[in-house]
C-alpha positions as CSV (number, residue, x, y, z in Angstrom):
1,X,-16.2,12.6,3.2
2,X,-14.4,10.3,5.4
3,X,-10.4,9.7,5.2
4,X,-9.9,5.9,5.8
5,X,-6.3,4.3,6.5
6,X,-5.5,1.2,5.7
7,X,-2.3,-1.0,7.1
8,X,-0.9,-3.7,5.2
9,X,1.4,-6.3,7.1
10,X,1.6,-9.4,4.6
11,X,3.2,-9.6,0.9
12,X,1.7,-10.7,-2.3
13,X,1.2,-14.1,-3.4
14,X,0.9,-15.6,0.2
15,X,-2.6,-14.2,1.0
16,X,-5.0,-11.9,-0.5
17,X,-5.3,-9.1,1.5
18,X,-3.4,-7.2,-0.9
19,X,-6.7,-7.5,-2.6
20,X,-8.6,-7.0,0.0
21,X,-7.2,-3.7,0.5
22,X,-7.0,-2.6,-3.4
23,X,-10.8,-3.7,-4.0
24,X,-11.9,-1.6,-0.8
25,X,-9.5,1.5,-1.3
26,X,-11.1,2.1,-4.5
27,X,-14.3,1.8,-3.5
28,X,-13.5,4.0,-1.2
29,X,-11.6,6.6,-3.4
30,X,-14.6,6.0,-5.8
31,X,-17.3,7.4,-3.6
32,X,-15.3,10.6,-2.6
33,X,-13.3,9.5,0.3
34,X,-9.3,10.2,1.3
35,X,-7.5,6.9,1.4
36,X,-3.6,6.2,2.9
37,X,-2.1,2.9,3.5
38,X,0.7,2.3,5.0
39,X,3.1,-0.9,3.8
40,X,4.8,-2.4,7.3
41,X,6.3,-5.6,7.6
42,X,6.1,-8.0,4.4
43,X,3.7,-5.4,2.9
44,X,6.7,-3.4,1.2
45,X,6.9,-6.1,-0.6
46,X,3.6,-4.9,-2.9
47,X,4.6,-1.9,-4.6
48,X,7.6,-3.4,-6.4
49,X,7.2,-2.6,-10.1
50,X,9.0,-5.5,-11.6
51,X,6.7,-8.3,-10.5
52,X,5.8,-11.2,-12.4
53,X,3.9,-14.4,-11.8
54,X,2.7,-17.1,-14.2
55,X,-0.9,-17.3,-15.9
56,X,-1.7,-13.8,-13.7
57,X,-2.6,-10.9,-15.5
58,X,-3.8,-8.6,-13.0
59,X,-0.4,-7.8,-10.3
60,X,-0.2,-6.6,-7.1
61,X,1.5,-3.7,-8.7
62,X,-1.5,-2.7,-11.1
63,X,-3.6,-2.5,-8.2
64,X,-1.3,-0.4,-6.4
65,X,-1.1,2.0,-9.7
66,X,-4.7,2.2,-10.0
67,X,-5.0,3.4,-6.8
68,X,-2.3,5.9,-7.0
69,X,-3.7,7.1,-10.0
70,X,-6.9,7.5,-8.2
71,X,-5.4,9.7,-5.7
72,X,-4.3,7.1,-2.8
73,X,-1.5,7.6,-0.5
74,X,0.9,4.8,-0.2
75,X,3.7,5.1,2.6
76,X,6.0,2.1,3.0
77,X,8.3,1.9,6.2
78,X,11.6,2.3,5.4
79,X,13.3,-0.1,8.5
80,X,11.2,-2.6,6.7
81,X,12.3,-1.8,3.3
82,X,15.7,-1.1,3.6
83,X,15.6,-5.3,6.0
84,X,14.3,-6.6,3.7
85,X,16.9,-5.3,1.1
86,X,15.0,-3.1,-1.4
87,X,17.6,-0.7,-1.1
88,X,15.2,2.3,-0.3
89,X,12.0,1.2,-2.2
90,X,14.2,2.7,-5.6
91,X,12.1,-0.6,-7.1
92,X,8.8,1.1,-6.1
93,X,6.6,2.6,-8.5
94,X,6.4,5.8,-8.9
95,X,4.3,7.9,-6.2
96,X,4.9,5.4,-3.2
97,X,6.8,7.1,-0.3
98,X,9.4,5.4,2.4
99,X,8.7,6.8,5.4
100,X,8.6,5.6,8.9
101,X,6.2,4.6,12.4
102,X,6.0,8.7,12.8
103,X,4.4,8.7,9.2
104,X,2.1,6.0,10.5
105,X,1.1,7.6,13.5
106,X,0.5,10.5,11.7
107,X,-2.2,8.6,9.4
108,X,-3.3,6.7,13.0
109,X,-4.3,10.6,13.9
110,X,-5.8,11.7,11.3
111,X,-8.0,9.0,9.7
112,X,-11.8,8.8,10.7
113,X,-11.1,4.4,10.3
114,X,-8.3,2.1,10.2
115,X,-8.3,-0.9,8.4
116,X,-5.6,-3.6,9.4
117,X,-4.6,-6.7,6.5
């Protein structure tokens, strides 16, 4: 089976690629494959397990557990996290690591496809 990487640049509720990613990462995950994202930018802001948003029941952060669950790794950059003041990702849910660009080059080298959002 293939190990595919993901990269998420944008935040919830301003596009969908949050979706985008989830739906595709667990079809991935679903027919065997290794999946790892990597949250740069405004995509740190996903993982935050206190969301909430009028008349939506589905979150960015139940996708995000669901694919945890399923055995996803999630890697957020830390410059990014800590800018954008979320003091560490301590409001992260449980299994998503703060890392850095090394961590991102790693998944860059060891992926079979990268997916950019």
């Amino acid at each position: 089976m293939a190990t595919i990487g993901f990269l998420l640049t944008t935040g919830p509720y301003q596009v969908q690629n949050y979706e985008t990613l989830a739906n595709t990462a667990e079809a991935a995950l679903d027919k065997g494959h290794q999946v790892k994202i990597f949250l740069y930018l405004d995509g740190v802001y996903n993982p935050i397990k206190y969301q909430k948003f009028p008349d939506m029941e589905i979150l960015p952060m139940h996708k995000f557990e669901k694919l945890l669950s399923k055995g996803a790794e999630i890697t957020a950059c830390g410059i990014c996290v800590n800018a954008r003041g979320l003091e560490g990702g301590k409001d992260f849910m449980e299994g998503v690591k703060v890392g850095g660009l090394p961590d991102f080059a790693e998944i860059v080298g060891e992926v079979d496809r990268l997916v950019t959002l």
